[in-house]
C-alpha positions, 0 to 999 in steps of 0.5 A: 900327905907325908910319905910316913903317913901315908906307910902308917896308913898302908899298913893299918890296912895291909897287915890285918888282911895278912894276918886274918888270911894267917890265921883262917881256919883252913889254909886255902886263904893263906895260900891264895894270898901267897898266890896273889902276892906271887902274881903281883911281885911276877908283873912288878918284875916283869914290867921293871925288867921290860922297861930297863932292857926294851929289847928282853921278851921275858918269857911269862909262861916261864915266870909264871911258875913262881906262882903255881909252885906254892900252890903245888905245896897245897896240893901235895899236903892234900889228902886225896889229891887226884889230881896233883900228878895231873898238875905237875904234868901241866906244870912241865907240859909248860915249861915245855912249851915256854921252850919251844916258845923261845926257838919259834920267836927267835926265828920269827924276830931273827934276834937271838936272845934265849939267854935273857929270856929265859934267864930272867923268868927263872930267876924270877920262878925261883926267887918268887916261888921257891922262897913263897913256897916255904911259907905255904910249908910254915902254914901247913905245918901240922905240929903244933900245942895248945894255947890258952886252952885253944890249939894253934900250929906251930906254922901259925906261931913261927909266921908272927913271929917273924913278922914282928921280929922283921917289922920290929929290925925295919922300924927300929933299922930305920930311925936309929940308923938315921939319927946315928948312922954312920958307918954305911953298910952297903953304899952301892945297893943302898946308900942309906943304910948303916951298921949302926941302924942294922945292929940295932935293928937286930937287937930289937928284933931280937928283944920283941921275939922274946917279948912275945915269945909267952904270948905265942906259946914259944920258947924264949930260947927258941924266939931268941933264935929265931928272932935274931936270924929272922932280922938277919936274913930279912936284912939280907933280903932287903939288900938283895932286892936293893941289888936288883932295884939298883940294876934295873935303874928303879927306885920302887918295884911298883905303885900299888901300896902308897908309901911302900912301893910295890908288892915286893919292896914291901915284902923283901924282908919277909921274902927271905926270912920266913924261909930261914925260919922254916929251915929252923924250925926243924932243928928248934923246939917251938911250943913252949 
């Protein structure tokens, strides 16, 4: 099966199950499924980063915090959550013990390598989890208008949005740049991409966000920007991925969606833009 095909097909799977978790009455599918997403990017790392440096233990207990973080932004927009003080003791209580970890195991393994270790779990922690956390912030929001006759937040909007902005500068990134590429953007971390496609790819992303701008309730100034800044930082996320892709020595993060890779090759744009648009949002007018 062609490799097109097979990404057609992947995503004619994909993105209906990402946008019926989007818009499901309450926000505890969206969050599972930004936990899930989490889980997986984590093992994709994991097993990526253990394959490239054999002798590097990353420490799971550590790393794994990449997936309570965006379940802890559920937490604190509970209204009676008893128990968020509990899980945030845990969550040190971990840390703790992922520390003690290290020292018992360089003792054990005579080898000093607490650096490593530690330094690649919370890069992951972070990159996963602090940035995945903010789409639980977006999809929370409470804000928000009616839309055609039917409320809808203003997370909800701004989480299409920017879907169809990064998918649209991808497609778009993706086919001009390889008809008309010539100029190469960043030949060390990917040789294929080019100034020409990326200008592009922003143009048109920028064009679908005022496109839909109406169907969504949106400003089209505030889509504009947003648009534009979405493809931007999307590209940005992309390229950093690439980075970390280029160091490890692998051409995909994993397997697991034909056509795609894994979990994180397909979702490193909206890895980076959907916190952008977060940090936007603050600062714009949404509901039209």
């Amino acid at each position: 099966m062609a490799e097109l095909t097979k990404r057609v097909l992947t995503a004619l799977i994909g993105i209906p199950v990402f946008l019926l978790a989007l818009v499901a009455p309450t926000g505890g599918t969206w969050v599972a499924l930004v936990m899930l997403i989490a889980l997986l990017g984590t093992v994709e790392m994991l097993s990526a980063i253990e394959r490239r440096y054999p002798e590097v233990r990353v420490n799971r207990l550590l790393a794994m915090l990449s997936v309570y973080l965006p379940f802890d932004v559920w937490l604190d927009a509970q209204q009676q959550a008893s128990f968020l003080s509990s899980g945030r003791l845990t969550a040190v209580g971990a840390v703790l013990v992922a520390f003690a970890w290290e020292v018992w195991q360089a003792e054990r393994r005579k080898q000093l390598s607490v650096w490593r270790n530690v330094g690649a779990a919370a890069l992951i922690a972070l990159y996963l989890g602090l940035l995945l956390s903010t789409w639980v912030h977006l999809r929370l929001m409470s804000r928000g208008c009616a839309l055609q006759g039917e409320w809808l937040s203003d997370g909800v909007r701004l989480v299409l949005l920017t879907c169809v902005s990064v998918w649209v500068c991808d497609t778009v990134a993706y086919f001009v740049g390889k008809q008309f590429g010539q100029r190469r953007m960043a030949p060390l971390l990917s040789p294929r991409k080019s100034w020409e496609g990326a200008g592009a790819g922003v143009l048109g992303a920028t064009v679908a966000a005022v496109l839909v701008a109406p169907w969504l309730g949106l400003l089209p100034v505030s889509a504009l920007a947003l648009g534009a800044a979405s493809a931007c930082a999307g590209q940005a996320g992309d390229l950093f991925e690439s980075a970390l892709k280029r160091e490890l020595e692998v051409k995909d993060f994993g397997g697991l969606l034909p056509g795609h890779g894994g979990v994180m090759d397909r979702l490193d744009s909206l890895l980076f833009a959907l916190p952008v648009v977060y940090l936007l949002s603050h600062f714009l007018p949404i509901c039209s």
